[in-house]
C-alpha positions as CSV (number, residue, x, y, z in Angstrom):
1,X,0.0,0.0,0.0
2,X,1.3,3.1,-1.0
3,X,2.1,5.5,1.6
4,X,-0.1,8.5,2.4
5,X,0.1,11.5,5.1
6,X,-2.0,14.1,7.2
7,X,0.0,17.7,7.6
8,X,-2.2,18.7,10.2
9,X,-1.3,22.7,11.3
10,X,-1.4,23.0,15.2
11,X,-3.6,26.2,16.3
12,X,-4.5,27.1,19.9
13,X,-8.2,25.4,18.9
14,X,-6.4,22.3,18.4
15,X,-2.6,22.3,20.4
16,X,-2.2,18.8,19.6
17,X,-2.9,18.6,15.9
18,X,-5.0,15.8,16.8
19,X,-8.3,16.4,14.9
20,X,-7.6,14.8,11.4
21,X,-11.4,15.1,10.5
22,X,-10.8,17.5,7.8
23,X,-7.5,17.2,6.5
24,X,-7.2,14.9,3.4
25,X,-4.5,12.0,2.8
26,X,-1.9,13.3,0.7
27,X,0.8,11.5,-1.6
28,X,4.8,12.5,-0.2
29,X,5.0,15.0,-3.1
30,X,2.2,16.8,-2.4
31,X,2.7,16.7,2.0
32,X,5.8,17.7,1.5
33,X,4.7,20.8,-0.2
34,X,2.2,21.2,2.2
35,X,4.5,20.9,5.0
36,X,7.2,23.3,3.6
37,X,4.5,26.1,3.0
38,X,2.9,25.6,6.8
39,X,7.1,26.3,7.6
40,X,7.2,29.0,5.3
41,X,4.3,30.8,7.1
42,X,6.1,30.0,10.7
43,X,3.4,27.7,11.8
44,X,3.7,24.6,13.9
45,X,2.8,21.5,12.0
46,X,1.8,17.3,12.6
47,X,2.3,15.2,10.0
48,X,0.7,11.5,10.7
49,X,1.9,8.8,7.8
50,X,-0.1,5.4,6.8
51,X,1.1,2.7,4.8
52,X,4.2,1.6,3.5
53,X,6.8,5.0,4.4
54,X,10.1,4.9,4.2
55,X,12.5,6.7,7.0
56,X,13.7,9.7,4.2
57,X,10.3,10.2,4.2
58,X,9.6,10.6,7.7
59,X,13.3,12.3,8.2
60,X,12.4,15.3,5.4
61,X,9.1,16.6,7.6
62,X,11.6,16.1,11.0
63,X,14.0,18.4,9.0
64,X,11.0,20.8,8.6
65,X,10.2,20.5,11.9
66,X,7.6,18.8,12.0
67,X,5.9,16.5,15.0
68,X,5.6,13.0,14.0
């Protein structure tokens, strides 16, 4: 299964970036343009992964500074 992911942005409604209800499942190319926008704009960002990811994956939204 290929490998899909949440960039979820963290506001003060929602600290924990925990309410996925309406973020959509997005390919790697397309989170991690999501995620390097969210860092472009200086806000805090989840990203939560499903399927088959590999660690370069996972290590490029770290390097954004994102919370896995």
């Amino acid at each position: 299964m290929a490998a899909t992911f949440q960039v979820i942005a963290i506001s003060s409604l929602d600290p924990d970036g925990s309410d996925t209800r309406n973020e959509p499942m997005l390919l790697y190319p397309d989170a991690l343009k999501t995620a390097r926008q969210l860092k472009s704009e200086g806000k805090a960002f989840r990203v939560i992964a499903e399927g088959d990811h590999t660690e370069q994956q996972l290590r490029s939204f770290l390097e954004l500074g994102a919370l896995v």
